[in-house]
Structure formats: structure tokens, C-alpha cells
ZADO-1210 file (C-alpha; in nm, 4 decimals, padded with zeros to 6 digits):
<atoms>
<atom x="08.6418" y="10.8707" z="09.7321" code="UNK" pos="1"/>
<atom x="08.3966" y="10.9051" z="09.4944" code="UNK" pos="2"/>
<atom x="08.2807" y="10.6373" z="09.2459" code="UNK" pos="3"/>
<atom x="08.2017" y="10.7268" z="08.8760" code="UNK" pos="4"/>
<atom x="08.1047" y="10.5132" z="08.5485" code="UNK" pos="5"/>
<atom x="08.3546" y="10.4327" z="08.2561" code="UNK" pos="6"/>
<atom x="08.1540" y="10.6865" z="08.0668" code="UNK" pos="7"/>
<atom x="08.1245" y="10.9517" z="08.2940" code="UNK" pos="8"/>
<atom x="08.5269" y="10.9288" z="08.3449" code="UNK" pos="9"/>
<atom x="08.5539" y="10.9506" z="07.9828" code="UNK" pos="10"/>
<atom x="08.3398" y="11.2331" z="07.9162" code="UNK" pos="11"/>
<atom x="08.4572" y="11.4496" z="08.2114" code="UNK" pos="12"/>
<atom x="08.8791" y="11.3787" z="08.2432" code="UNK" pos="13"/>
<atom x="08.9801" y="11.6918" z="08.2888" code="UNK" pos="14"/>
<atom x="08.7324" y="11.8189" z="08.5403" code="UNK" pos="15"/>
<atom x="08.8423" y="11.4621" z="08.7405" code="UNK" pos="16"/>
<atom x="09.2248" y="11.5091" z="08.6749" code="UNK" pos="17"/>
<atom x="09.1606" y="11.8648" z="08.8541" code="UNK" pos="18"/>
<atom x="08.9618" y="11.7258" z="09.1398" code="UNK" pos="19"/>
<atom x="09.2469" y="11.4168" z="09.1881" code="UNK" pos="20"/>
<atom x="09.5859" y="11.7724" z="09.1675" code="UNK" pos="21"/>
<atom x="09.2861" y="11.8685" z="09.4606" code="UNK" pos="22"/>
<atom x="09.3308" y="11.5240" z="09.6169" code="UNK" pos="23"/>
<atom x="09.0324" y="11.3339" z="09.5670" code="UNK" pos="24"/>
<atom x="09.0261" y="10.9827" z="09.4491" code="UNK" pos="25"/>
<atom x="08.7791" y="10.8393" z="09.2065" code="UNK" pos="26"/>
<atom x="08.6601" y="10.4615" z="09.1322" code="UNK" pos="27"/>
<atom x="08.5743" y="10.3970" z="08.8296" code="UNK" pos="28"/>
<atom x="08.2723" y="10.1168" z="08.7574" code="UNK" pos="29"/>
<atom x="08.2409" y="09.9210" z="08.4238" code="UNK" pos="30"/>
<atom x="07.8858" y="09.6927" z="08.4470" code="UNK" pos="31"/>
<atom x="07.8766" y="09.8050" z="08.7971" code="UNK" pos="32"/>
<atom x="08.1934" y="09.6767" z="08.9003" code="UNK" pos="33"/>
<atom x="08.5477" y="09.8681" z="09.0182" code="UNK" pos="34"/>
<atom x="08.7808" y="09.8757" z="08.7585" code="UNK" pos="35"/>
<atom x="09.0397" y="10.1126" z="08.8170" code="UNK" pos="36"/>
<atom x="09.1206" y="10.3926" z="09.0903" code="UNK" pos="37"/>
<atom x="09.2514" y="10.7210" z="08.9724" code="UNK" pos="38"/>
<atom x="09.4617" y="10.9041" z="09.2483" code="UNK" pos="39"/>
<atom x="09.7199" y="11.1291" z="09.2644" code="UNK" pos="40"/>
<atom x="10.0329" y="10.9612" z="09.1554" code="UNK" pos="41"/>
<atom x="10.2006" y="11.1356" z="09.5218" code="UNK" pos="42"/>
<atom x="09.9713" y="10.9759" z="09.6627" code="UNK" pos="43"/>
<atom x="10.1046" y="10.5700" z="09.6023" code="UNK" pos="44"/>
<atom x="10.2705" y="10.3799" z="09.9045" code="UNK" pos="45"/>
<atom x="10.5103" y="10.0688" z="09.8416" code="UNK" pos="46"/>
<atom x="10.6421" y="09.8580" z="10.0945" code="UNK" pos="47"/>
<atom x="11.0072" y="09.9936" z="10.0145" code="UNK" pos="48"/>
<atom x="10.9074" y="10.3561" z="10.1048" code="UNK" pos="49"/>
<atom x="10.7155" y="10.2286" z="10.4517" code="UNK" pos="50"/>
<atom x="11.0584" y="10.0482" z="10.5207" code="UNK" pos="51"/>
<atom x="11.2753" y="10.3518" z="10.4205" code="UNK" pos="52"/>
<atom x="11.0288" y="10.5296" z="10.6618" code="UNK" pos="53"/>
<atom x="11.0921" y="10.3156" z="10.9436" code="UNK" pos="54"/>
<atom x="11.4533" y="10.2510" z="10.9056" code="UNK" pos="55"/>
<atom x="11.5127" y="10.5700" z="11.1541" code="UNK" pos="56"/>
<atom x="11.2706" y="10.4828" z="11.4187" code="UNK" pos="57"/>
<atom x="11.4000" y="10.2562" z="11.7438" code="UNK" pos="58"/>
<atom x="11.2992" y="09.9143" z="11.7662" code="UNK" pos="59"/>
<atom x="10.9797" y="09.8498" z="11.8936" code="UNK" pos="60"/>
<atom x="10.9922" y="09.7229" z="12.3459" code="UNK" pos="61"/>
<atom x="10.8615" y="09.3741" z="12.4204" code="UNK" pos="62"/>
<atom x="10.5157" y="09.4786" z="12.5231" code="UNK" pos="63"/>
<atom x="10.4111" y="09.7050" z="12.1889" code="UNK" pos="64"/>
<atom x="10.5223" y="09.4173" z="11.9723" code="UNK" pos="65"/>
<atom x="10.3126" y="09.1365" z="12.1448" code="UNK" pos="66"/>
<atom x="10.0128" y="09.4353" z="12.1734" code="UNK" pos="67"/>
<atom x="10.0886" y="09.4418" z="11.7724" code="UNK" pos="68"/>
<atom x="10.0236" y="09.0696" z="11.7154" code="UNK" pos="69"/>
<atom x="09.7585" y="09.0418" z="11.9187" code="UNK" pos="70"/>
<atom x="09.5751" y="09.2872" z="11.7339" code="UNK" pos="71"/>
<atom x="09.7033" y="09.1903" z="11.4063" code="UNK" pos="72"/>
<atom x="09.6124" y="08.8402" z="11.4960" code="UNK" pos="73"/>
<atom x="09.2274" y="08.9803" z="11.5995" code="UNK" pos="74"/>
<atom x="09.1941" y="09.1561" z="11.2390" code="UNK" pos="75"/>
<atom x="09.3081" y="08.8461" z="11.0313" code="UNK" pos="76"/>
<atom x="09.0845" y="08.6349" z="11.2851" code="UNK" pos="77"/>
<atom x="08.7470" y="08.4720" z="11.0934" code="UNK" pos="78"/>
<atom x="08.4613" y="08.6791" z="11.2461" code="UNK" pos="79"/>
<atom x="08.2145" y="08.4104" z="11.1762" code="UNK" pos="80"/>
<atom x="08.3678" y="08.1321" z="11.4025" code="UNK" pos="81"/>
<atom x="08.0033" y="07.8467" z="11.3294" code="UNK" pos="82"/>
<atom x="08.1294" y="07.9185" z="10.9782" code="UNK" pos="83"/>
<atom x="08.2390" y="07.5717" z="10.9233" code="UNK" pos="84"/>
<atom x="08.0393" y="07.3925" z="11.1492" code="UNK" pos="85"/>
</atoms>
């Protein structure tokens, strides 16, 4: 991904809407902040097309699913546990 200013976007669109048909993905900075993402419009995901996707597959056995929370519940753990201390 590759991070451009507001101005640069505006001055060079077309040469970015050919890089993004190429599959790149650009950030765009206003004030040196993100302010928008420009990606190929393929390239979107939505919570109704991840369940369409797993609507086939079999359920998931006892074991997987308590592997899955136990990692889930490791990445939404606070790293900094003297935080509040």
C-alpha cells in the first residue's frame, strides 16, 4: 500500500486509477493524516460475503473452536497488563 498526499492524488488520478485496475492500494493523507483508501472496488469484503463463503464449509470440531477463542481471546487481550496500575 502506498501512501500519497491529497495533492499528489489529485494531480496524478489516472496514473493511480491504473496502478489500483493493477491492484495496488493507495492512502491518501490530508495534514498528514489518512483520509481515504482507494482500492479496487473487487477488492471490498462485507461480512455477508464471508458468511455466504462459509455457508458450504462443515462445522468447525470441538478442539479448533476452543483453539479459535483462545487465540482470538490472546489478540483482543491488553498487551500492557501494569497499564492501570
Amino acid at each position: 500500500m502506498r501512501t500519497v498526499t491529497a495533492t499528489h492524488a489529485s494531480r496524478h488520478l489516472p496514473g493511480m486509477l491504473d496502478a489500483v485496475a493493477h491492484g495496488e492500494t493507495f492512502t491518501i493523507t490530508r495534514s498528514g493524516r489518512a483520509v481515504a483508501e482507494v482500492r479496487s472496488a473487487g477488492s471490498t469484503s462485507t461480512a455477508g460475503a464471508l458468511r455466504r463463503a462459509l455457508a458450504g464449509l462443515p462445522p468447525l470440531d470441538d478442539h479448533l473452536e476452543a483453539d479459535i477463542g483462545t487465540a482470538t481471546r490472546l489478540l483482543t487481550h491488553d498487551p500492557v497488563p501494569w497499564r492501570d496500575v
